[in-house]
C-alpha positions as CSV (number, residue, x, y, z in Angstrom):
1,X,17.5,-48.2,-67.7
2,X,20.7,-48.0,-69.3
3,X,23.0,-46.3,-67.2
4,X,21.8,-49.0,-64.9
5,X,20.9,-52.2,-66.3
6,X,20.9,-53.9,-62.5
7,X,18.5,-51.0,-60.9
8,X,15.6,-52.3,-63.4
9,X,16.0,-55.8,-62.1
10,X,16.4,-54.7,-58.7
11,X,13.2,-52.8,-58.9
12,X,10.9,-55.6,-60.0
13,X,12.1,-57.8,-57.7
14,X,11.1,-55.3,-55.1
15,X,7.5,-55.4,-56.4
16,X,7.7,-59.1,-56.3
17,X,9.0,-59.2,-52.7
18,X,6.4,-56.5,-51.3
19,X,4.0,-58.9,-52.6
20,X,4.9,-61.7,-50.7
21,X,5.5,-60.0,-47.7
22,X,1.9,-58.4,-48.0
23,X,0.8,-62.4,-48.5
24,X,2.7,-63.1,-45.2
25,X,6.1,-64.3,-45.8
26,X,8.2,-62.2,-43.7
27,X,11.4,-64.0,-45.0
28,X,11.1,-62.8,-48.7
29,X,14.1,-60.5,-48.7
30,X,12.0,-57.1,-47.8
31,X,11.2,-55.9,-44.6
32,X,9.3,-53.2,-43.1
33,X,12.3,-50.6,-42.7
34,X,12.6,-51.1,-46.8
35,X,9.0,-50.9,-47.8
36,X,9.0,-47.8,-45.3
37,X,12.5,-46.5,-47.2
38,X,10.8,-46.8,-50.4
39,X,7.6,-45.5,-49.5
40,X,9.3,-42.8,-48.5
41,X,10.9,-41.8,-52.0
42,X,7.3,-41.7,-53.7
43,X,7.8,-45.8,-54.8
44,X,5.0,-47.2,-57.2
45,X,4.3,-50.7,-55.9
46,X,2.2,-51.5,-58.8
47,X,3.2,-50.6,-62.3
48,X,-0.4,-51.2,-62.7
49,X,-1.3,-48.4,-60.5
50,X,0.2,-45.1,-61.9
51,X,-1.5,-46.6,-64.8
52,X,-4.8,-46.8,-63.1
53,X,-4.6,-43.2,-61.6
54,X,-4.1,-42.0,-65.3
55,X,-7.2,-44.0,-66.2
56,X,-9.3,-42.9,-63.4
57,X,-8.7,-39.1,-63.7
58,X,-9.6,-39.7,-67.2
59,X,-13.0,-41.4,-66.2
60,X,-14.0,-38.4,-64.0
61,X,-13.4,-35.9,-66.6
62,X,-15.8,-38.2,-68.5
63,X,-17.9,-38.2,-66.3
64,X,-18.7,-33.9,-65.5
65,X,-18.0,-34.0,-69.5
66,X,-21.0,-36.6,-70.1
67,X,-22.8,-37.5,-66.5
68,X,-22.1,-40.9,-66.7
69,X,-19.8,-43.8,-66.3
70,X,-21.4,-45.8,-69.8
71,X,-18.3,-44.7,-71.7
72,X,-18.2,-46.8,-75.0
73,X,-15.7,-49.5,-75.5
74,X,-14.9,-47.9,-78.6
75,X,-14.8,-44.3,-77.6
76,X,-13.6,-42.1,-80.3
77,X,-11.8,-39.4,-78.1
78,X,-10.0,-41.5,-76.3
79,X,-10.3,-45.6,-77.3
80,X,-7.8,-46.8,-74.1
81,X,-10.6,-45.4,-71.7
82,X,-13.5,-47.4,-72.7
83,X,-11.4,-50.9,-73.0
84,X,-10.0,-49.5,-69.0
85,X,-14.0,-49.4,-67.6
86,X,-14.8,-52.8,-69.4
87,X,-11.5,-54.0,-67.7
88,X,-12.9,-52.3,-64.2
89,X,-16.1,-54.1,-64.3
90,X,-15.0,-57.5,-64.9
91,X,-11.8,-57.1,-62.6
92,X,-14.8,-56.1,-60.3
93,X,-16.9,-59.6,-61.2
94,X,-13.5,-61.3,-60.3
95,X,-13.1,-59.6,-57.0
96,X,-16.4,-60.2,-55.3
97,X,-15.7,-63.9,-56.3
98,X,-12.7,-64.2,-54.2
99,X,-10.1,-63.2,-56.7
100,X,-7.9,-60.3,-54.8
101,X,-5.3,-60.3,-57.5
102,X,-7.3,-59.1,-60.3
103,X,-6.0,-56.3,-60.4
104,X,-8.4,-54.0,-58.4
105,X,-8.4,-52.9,-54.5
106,X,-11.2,-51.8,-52.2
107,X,-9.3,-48.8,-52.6
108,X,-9.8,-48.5,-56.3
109,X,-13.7,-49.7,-56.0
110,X,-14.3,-47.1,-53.1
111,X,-12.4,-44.4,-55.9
112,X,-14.9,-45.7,-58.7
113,X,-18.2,-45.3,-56.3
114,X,-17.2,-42.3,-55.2
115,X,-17.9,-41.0,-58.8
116,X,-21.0,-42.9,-59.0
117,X,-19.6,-45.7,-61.6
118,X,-22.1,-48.4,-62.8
119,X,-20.3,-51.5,-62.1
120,X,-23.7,-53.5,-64.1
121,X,-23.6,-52.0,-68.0
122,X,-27.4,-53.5,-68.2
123,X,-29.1,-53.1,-64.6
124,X,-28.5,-50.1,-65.3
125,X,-29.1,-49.3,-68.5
126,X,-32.0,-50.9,-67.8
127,X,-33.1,-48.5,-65.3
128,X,-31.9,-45.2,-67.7
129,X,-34.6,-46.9,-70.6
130,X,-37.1,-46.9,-67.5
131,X,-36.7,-43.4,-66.3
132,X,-37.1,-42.5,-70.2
133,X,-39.8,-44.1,-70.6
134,X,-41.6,-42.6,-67.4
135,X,-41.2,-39.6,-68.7
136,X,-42.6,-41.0,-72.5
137,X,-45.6,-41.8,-70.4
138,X,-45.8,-38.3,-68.7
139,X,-45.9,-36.8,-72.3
140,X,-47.3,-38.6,-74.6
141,X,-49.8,-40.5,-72.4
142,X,-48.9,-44.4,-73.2
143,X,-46.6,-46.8,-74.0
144,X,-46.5,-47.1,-77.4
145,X,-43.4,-46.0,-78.5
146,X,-42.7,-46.4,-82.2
147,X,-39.9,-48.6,-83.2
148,X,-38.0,-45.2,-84.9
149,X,-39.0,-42.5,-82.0
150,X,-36.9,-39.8,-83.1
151,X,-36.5,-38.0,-79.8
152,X,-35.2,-40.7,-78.1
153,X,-33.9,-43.7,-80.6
154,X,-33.2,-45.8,-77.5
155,X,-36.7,-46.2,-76.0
């Protein structure tokens, strides 16, 4: 910030304090009356997390656009999107391994069920090839699809 150099530096170490305190040291230069101060004004703990929000909102337009969470990695429309889901899903992998600072919360996970995301690209695309084939099945009689089946060319 220009007209305030200091206020930049001051803000990050804000971040960096709340962090600690939130990791139990209560002597890291922020206390409950600040966080409550700052909470108070609208303050972003996360950088990471206005960024997220952006994402997210993004993702459930996707989603009543298309019906599902498979967004590509390279999507066309917008290429940030599908990098940001690959990124959910592994920062997802981390988390139920133990790793809480991987840059997704409960909260965030509870915000991506809630919208029915597929944290598991191939269980589930797994299960999509089996509904579709069900319904081959149901209209064609067997289960011999050919290698080029025009109606579907996943199956």
């Amino acid at each position: 910030f220009a007209k305030n150099p200091f206020l930049g530096n001051w803000v990050v170490r804000q971040r960096g304090n709340y962090k600690k305190f939130l990791n139990g040291n209560t002597s890291c230069g922020i206390t409950t009356y600040h966080i409550q101060q700052l909470n108070n004004i609208g303050f972003e703990w996360s950088m990471y997390s206005s960024a997220w929000n952006v994402r997210y909102e993004e993702l459930v337009r996707y989603v009543k656009e298309i019906g599902n969470t498979f967004v590509p990695c390279r999507f066309a429309k917008n290429p940030f999107l599908g990098n940001w889901v690959v990124r959910q899903r592994g920062n997802y992998k981390k988390f139920l391994n133990g790793n809480t600072s991987c840059g997704i919360t409960t909260y965030h996970i509870q915000q991506l069920n809630n919208i029915g995301f597929e944290w598991s690209m191939y269980s589930s695309a797994w299960n999509v090839r089996y509904e579709e084939l069900v319904r081959y099945v149901k209209e064609i009689g067997n289960t011999f699809v050919p290698c080029r089946f025009a109606k579907n060319p996943f199956l």
